[in-house]
Backbone as CSV, one residue per row, in Angstrom:
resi,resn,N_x,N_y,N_z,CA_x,CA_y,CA_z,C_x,C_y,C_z
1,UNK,10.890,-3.124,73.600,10.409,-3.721,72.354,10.698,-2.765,71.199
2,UNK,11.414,-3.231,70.002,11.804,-2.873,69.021,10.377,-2.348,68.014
3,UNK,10.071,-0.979,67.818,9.136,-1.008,67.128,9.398,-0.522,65.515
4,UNK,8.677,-1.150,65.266,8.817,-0.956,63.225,8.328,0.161,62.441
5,UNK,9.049,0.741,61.637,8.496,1.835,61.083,7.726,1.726,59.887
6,UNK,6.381,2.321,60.117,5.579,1.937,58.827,5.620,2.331,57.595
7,UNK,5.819,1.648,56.448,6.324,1.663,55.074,5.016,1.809,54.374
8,UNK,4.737,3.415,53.418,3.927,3.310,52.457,4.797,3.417,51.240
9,UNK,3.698,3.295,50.347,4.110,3.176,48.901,3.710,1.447,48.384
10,UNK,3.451,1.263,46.697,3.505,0.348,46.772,4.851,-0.185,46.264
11,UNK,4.831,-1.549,46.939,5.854,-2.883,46.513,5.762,-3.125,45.042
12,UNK,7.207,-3.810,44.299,6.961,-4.163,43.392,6.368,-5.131,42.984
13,UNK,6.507,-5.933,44.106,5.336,-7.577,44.308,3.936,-7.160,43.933
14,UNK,3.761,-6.098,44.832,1.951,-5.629,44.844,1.709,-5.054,43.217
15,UNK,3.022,-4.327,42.748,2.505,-3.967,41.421,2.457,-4.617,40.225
16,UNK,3.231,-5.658,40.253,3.292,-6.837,39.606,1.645,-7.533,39.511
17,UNK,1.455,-8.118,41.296,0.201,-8.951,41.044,-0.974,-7.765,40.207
18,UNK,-0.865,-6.765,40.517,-1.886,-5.608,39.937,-2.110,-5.641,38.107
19,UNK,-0.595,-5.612,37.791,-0.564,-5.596,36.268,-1.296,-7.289,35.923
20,UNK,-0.808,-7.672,36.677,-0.987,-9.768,36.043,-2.469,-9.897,35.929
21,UNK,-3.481,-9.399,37.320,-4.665,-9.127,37.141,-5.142,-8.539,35.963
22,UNK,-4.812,-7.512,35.526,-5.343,-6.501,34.559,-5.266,-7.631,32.675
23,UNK,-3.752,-8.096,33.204,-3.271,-8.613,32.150,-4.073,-9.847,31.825
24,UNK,-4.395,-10.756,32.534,-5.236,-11.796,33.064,-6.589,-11.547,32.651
25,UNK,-7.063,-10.479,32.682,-8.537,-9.886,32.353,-8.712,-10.011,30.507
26,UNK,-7.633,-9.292,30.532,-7.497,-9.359,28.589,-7.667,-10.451,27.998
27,UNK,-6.983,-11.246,28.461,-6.837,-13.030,27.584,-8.142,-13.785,28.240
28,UNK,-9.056,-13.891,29.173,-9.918,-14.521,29.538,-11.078,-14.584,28.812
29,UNK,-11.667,-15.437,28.312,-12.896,-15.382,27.178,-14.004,-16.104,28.317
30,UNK,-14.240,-15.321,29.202,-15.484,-16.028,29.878,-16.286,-14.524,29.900
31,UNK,-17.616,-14.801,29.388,-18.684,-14.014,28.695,-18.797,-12.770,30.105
32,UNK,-18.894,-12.799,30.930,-18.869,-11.476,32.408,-17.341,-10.888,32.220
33,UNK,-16.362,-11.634,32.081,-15.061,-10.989,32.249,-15.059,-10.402,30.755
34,UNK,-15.045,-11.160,29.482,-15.191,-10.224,28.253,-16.136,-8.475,28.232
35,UNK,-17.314,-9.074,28.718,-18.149,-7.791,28.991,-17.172,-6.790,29.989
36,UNK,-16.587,-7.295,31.199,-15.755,-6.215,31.989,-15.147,-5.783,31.123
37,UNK,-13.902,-6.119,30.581,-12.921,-5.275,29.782,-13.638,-5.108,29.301
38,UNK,-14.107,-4.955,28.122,-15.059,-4.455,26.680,-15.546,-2.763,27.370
39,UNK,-16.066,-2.824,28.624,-15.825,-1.832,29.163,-15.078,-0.529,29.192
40,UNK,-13.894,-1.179,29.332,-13.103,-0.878,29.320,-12.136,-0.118,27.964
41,UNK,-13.027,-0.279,26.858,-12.401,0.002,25.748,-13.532,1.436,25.294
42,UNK,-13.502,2.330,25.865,-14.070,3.779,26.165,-12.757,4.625,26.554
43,UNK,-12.685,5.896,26.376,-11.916,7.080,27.108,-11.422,6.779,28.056
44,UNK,-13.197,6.761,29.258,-12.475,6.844,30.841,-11.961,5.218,31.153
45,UNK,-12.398,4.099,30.155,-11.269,2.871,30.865,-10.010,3.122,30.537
46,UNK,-9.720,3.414,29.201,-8.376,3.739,29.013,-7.793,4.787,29.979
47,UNK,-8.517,5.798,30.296,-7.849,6.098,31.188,-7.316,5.969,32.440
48,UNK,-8.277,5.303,33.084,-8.173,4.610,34.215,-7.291,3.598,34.152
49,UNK,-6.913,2.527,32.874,-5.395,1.908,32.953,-4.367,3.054,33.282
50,UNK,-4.583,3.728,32.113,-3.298,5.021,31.807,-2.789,5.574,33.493
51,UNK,-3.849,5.943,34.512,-3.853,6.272,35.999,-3.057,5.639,36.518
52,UNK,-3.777,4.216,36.646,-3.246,2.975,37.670,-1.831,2.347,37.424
53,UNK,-1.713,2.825,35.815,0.129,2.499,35.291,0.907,3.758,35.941
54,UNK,0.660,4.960,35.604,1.391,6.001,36.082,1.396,5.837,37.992
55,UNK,0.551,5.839,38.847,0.650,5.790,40.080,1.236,4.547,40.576
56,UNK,1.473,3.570,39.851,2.517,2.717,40.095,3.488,2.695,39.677
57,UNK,3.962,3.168,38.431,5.434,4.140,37.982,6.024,5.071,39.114
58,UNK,4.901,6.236,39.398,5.286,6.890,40.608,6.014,6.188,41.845
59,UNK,5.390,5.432,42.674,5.591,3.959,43.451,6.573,3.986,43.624
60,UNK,6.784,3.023,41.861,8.565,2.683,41.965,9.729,3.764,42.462
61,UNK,9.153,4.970,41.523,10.587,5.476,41.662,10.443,6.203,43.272
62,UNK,9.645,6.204,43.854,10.081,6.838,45.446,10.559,5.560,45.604
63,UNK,10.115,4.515,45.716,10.298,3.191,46.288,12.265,2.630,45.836
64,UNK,12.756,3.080,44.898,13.555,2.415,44.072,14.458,3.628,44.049
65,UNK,13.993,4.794,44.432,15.171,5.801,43.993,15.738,5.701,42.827
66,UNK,14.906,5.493,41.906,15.211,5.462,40.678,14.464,6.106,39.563
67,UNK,14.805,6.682,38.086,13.593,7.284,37.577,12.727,6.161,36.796
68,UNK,11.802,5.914,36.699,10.800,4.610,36.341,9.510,5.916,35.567
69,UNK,9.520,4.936,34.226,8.411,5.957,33.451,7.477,4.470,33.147
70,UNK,6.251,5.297,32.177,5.605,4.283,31.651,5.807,4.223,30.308
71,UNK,6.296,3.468,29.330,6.441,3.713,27.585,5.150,3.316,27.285
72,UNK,4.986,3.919,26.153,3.502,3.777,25.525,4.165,3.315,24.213
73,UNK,3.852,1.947,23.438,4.665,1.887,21.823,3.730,0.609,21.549
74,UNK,4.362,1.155,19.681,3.332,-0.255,19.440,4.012,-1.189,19.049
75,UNK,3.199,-2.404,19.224,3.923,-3.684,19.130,4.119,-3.558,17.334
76,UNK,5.737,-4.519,17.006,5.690,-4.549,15.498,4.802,-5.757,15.099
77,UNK,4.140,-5.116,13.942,3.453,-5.957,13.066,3.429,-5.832,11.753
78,UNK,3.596,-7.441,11.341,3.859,-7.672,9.661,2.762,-6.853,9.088
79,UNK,1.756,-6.800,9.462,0.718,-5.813,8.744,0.521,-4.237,8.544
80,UNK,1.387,-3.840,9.439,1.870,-2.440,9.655,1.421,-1.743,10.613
81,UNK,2.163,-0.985,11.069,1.713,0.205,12.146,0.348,0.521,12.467
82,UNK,-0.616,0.596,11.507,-1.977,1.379,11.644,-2.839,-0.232,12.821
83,UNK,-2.236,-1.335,12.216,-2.706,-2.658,12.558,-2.098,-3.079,13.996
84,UNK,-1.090,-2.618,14.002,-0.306,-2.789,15.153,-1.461,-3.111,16.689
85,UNK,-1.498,-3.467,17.548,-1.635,-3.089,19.103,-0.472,-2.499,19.892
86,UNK,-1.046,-1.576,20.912,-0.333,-0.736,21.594,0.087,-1.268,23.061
87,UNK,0.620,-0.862,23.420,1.461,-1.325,25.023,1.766,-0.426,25.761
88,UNK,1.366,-0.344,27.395,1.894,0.153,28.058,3.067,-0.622,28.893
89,UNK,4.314,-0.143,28.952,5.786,-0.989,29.595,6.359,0.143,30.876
90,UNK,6.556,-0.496,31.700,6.843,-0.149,32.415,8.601,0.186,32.837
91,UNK,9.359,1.178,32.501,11.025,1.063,32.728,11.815,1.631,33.648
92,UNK,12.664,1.650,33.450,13.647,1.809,34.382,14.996,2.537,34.376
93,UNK,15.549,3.436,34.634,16.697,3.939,34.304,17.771,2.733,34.791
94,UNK,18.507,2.285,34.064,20.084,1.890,34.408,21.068,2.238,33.659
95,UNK,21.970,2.649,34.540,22.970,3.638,33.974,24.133,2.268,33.455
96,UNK,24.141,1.127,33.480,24.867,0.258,32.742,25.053,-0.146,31.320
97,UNK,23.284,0.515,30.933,23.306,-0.089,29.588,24.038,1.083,28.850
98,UNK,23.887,1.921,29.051,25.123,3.465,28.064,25.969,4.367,28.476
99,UNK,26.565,3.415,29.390,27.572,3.883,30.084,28.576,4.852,29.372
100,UNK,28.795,5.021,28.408,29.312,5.949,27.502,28.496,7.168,27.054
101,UNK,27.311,7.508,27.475,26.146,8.471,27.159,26.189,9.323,28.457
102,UNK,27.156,9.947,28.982,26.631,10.764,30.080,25.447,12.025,30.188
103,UNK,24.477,11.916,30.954,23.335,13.252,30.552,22.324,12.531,30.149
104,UNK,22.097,11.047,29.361,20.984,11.093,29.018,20.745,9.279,29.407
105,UNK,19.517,9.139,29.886,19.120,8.250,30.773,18.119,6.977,30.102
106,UNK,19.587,6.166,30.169,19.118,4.542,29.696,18.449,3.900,30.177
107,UNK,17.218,3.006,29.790,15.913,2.607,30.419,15.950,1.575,29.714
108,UNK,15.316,0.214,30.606,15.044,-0.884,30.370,13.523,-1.144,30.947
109,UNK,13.335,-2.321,30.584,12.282,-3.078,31.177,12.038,-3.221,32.216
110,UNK,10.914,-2.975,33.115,11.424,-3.451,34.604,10.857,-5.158,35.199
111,UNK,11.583,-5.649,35.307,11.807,-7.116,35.300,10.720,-7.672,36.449
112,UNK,9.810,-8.507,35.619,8.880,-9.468,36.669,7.436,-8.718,35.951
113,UNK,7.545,-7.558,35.205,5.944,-6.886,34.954,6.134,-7.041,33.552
114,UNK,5.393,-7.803,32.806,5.121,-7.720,31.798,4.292,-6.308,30.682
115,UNK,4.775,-6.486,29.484,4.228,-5.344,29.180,2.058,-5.670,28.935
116,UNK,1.407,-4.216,29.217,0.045,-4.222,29.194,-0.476,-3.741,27.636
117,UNK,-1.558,-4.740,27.201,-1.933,-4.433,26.497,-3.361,-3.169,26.446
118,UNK,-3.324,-2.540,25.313,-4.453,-1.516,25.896,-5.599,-1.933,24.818
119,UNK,-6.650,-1.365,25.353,-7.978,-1.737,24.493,-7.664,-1.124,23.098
120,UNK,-8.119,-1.875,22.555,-7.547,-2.006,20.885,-8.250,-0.633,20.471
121,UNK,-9.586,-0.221,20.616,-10.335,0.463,19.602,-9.899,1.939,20.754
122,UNK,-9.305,2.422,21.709,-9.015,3.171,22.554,-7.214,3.595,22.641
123,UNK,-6.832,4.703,22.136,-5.305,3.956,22.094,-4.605,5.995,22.514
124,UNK,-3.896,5.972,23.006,-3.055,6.947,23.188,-1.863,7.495,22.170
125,UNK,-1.479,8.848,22.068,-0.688,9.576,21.394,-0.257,10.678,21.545
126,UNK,1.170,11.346,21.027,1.709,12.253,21.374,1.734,13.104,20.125
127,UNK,1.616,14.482,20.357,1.553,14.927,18.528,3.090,15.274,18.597
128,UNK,4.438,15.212,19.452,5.351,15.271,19.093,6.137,14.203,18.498
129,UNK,7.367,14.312,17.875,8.178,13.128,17.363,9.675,13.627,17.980
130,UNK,10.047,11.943,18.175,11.759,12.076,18.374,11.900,12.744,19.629
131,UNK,12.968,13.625,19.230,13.559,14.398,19.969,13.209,16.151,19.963
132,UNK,12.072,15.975,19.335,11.425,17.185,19.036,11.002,17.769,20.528
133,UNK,10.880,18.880,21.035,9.791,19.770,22.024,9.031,20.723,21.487
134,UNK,8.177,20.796,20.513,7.533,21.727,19.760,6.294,21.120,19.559
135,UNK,5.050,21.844,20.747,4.121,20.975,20.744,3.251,21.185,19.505
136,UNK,3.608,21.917,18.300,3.196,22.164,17.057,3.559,21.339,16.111
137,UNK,4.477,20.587,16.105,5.293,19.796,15.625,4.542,19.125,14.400
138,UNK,3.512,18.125,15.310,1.907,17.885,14.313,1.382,18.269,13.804
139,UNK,0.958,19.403,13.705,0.203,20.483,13.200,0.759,20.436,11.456
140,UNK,1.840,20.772,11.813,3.393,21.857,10.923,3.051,20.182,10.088
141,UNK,2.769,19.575,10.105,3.017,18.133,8.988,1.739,17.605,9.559
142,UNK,0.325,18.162,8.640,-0.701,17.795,8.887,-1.059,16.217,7.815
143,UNK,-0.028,15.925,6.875,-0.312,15.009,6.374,0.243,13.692,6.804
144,UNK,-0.688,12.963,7.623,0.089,11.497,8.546,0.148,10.564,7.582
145,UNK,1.215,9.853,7.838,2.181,8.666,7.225,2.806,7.810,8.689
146,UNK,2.892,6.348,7.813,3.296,5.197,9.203,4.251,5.735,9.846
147,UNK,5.609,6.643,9.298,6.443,6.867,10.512,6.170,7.855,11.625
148,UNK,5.168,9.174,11.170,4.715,9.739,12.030,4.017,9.342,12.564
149,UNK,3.011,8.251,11.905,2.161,7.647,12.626,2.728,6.645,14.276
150,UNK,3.937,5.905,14.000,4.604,5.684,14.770,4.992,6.174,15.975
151,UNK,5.780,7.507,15.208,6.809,8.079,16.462,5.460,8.697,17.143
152,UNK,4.457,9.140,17.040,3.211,9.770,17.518,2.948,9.143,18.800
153,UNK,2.445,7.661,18.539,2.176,6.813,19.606,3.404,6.152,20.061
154,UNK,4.770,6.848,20.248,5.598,5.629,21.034,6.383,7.115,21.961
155,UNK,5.755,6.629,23.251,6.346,8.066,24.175,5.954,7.738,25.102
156,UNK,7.404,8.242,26.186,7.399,7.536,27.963,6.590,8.611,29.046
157,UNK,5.945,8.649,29.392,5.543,9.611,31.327,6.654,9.256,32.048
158,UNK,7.865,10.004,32.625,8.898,9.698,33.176,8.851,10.197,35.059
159,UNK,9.226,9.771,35.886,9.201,10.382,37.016,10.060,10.039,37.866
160,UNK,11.314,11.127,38.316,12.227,10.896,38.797,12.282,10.245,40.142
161,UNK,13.463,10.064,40.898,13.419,9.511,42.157,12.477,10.159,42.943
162,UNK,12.502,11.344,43.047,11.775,12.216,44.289,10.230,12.072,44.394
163,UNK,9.416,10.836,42.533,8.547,10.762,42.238,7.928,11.992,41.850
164,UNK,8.170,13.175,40.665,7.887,14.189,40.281,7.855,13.403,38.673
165,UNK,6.774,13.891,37.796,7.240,14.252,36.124,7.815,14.981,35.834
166,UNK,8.450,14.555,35.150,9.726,15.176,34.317,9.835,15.242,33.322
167,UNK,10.458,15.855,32.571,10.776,15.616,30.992,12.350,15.765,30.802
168,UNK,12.988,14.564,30.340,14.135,14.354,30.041,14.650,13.231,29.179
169,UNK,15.400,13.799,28.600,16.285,12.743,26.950,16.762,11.242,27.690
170,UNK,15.895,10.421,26.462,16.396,9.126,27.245,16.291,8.296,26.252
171,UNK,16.864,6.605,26.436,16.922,5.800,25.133,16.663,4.546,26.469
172,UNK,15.277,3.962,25.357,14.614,2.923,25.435,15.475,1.537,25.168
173,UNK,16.096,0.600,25.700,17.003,-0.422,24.940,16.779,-2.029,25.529
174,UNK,17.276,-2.656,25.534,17.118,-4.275,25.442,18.289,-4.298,26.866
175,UNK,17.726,-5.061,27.560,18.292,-5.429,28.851,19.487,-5.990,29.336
176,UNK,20.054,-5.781,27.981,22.116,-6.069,27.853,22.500,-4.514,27.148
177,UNK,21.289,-3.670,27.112,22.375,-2.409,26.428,23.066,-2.881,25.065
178,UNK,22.637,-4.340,24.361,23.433,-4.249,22.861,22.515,-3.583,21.489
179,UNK,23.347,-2.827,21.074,22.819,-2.355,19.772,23.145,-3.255,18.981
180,UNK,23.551,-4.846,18.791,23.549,-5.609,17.494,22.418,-6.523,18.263
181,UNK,22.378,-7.853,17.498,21.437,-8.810,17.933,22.074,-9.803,18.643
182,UNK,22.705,-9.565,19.812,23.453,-10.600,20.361,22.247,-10.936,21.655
183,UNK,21.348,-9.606,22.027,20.022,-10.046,23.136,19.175,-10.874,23.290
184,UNK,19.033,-11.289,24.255,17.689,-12.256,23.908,16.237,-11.533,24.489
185,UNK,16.533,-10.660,25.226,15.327,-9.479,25.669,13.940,-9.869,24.631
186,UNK,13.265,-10.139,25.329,11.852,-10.611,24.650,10.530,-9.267,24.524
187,UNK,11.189,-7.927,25.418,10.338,-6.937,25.439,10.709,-6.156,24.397
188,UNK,12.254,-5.662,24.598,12.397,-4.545,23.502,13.851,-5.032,22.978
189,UNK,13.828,-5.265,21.797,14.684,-5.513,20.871,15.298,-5.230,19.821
190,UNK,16.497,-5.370,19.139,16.710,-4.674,17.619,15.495,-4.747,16.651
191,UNK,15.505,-4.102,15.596,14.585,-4.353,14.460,14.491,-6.056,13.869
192,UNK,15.940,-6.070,13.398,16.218,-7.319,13.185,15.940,-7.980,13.964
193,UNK,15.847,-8.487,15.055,15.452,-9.659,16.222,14.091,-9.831,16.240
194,UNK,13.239,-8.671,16.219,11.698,-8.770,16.366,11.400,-9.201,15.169
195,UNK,11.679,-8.379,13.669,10.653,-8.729,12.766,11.184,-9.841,12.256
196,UNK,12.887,-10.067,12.257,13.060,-11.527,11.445,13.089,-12.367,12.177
197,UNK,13.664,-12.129,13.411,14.132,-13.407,14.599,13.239,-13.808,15.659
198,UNK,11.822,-13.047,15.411,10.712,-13.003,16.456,11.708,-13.176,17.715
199,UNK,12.461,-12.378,17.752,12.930,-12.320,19.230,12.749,-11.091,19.982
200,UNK,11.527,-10.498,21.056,11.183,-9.369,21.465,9.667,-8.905,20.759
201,UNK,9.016,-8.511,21.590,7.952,-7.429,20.608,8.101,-6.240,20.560
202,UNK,9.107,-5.158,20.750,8.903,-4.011,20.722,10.356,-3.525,20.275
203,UNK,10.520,-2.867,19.254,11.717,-1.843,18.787,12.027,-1.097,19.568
204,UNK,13.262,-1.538,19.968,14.177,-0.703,21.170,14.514,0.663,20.373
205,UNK,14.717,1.701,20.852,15.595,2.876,20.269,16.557,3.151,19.622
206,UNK,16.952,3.940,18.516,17.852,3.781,18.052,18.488,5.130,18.244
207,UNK,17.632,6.060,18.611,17.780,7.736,18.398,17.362,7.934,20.105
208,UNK,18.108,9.431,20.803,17.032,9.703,22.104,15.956,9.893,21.162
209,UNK,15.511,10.408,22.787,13.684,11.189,22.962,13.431,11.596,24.147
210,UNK,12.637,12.627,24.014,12.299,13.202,25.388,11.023,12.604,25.938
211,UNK,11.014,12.894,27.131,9.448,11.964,27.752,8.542,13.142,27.611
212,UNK,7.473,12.791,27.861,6.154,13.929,28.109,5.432,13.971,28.837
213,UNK,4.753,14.801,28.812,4.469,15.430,29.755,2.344,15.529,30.051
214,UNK,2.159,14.954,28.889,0.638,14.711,28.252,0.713,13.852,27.388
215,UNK,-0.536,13.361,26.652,-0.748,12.844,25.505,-2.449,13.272,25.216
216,UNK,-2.464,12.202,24.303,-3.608,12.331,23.610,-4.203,11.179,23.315
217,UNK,-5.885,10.836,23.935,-6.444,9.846,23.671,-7.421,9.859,22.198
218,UNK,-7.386,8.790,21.370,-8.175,8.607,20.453,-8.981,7.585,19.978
219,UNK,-9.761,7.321,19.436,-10.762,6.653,18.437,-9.756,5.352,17.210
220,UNK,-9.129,4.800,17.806,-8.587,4.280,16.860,-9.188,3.494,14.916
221,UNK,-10.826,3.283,15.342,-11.502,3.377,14.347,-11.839,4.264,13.398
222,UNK,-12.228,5.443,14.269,-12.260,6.677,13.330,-10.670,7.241,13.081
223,UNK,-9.868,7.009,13.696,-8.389,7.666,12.449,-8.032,6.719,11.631
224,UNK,-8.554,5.290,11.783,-8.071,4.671,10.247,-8.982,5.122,9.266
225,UNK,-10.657,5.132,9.213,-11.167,5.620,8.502,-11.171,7.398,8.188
226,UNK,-10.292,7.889,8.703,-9.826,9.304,8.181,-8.766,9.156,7.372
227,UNK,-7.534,8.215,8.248,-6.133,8.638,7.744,-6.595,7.652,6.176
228,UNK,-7.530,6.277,5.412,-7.791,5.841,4.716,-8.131,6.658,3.614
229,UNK,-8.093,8.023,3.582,-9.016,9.311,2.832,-8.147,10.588,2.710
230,UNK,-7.167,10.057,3.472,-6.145,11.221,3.821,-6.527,12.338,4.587
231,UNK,-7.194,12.223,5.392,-7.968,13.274,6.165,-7.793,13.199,7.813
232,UNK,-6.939,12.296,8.182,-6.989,12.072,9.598,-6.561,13.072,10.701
233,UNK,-5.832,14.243,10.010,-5.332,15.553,11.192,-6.224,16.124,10.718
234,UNK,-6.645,16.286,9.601,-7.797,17.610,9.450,-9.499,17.451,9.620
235,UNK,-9.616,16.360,9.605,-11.213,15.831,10.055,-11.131,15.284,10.862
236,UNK,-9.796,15.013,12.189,-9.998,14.128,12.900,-9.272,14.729,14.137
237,UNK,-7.915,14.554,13.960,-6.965,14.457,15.051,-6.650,15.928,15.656
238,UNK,-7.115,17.513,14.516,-6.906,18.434,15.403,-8.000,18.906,16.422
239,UNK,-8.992,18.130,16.783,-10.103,18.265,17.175,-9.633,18.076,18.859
240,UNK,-8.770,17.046,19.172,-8.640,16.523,19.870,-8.067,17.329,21.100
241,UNK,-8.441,16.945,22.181,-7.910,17.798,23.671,-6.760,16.966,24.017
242,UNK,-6.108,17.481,24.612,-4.614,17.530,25.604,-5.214,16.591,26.403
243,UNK,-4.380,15.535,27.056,-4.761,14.649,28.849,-3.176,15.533,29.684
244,UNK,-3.279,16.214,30.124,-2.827,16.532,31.065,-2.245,15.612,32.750
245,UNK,-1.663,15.750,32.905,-0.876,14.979,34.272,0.287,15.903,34.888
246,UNK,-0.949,15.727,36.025,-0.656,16.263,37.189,0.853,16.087,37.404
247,UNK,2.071,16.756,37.785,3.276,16.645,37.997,3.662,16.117,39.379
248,UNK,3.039,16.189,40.417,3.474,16.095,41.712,2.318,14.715,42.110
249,UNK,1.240,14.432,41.908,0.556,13.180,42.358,1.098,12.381,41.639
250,UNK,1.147,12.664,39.741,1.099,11.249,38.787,-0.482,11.317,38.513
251,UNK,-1.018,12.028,38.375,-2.570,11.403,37.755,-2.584,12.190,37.399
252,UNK,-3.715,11.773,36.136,-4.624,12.415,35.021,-5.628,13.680,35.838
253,UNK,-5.267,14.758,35.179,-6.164,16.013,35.038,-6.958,16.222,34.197
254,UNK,-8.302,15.520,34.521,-9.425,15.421,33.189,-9.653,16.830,31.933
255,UNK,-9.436,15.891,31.354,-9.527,17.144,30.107,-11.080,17.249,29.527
256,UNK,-11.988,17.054,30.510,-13.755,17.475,29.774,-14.222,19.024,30.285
């Protein structure tokens, strides 16, 4: 008798139904499930999404031999950045979409998981920008504006095949690899496609960026009423602790 060898890790099926649940929780207006999430819009729920996205990022890439991060970005909105909601997306390296970019690692969507929305008043950030590695970076330009405000909160947790974090230069793009608007990619798209063509919610890349390696959770109430005063790094945001992640599990190393 032929015996079978037992397979851990999870499936992308299993991580799929996992996100749909979570996702499913958000849009439901029945008064016990509102109270659950609502919950959920504290530190440790956000973090506990932030966990359960990264250890299924991890997943993939042992599972997929592939590098699979989580992007953190905010959705565009006519009202602006500060108004925006944030997303966690789940991607994928394929080396098809920039095939002309050798060294630095093209990422898409990973197909069947929709992107997660995070509790509105709870939201994550990086004090680096771009292609910057200078975790001072923030500091050095204590006066925030929408584009820093931006590039702040839009940054991947990356983890290679072997399932390790990593930090490495990569470009976020639309699931044909086109830099004009010929895509129909409904996750991440040109500028033009999302804000005029409502085609996509999320601004694909135009520049690399490196992934990271931490972030930073915040109060999204209290930095509008700082950054409203001009005060949001100096009465607000340098206060703030590091979230740390673990390199070899994928989970959060509590920062209390």
């Amino acid at each position: 008798m032929i015996k079978r060898q037992k397979q851990f890790g999870v499936s992308l099926t299993e991580t799929a139904i996992v996100v749909g649940v979570v996702a499913l929780l958000t849009m439901l207006s029945m008064p016990a499930i509102k109270t659950l999430f609502n919950s959920m819009a504290t530190e440790d729920g956000t973090s506990a999404m932030v966990n359960a996205a990264l250890s299924s990022a991890k997943s993939m890439a042992l599972q997929q031999q592939k590098y699979v991060g989580v992007r953190f970005q905010k959705a565009y909105d006519e009202r602006g950045v500060l108004n925006a909601p944030q997303y966690m997306i789940f991607i994928i390296h394929d080396d098809t979409i920039l095939p002309g970019w050798p060294g630095n690692l093209s990422c898409k969507v990973v197909g069947g998981i929709n992107p997660i929305k995070l509790p509105e008043n709870i939201e994550v950030m990086d004090f680096r920008f771009g292609s910057a590695l200078n975790d001072n970076e923030f500091a050095q330009d204590p006066e925030v504006n929408p584009d820093n405000y931006y590039d702040a909160t839009c940054f991947t947790i990356l983890f290679s095949p072997s399932g390790k974090l990593i930090v490495h230069d990569l470009w976020v793009k639309n699931r044909d690899g086109a830099s004009d608007d010929s895509s129909e990619d409904n996750v991440f798209n040109t500028y033009r496609n999302v804000a005029d063509n409502k085609i996509g919610l999320l601004i694909q890349d135009e520049l690399r960026e490196y992934s990271r390696k931490n972030f930073y959770l915040y109060n999204k109430q209290i930095f509008k009423e700082k950054y409203n005063i001009g005060k949001a790094y100096s009465e607000y945001l340098y206060k703030l602790k590091p979230v740390h992640i673990n390199a070899y599990t994928g989970r959060i190393i509590s920062n209390k």
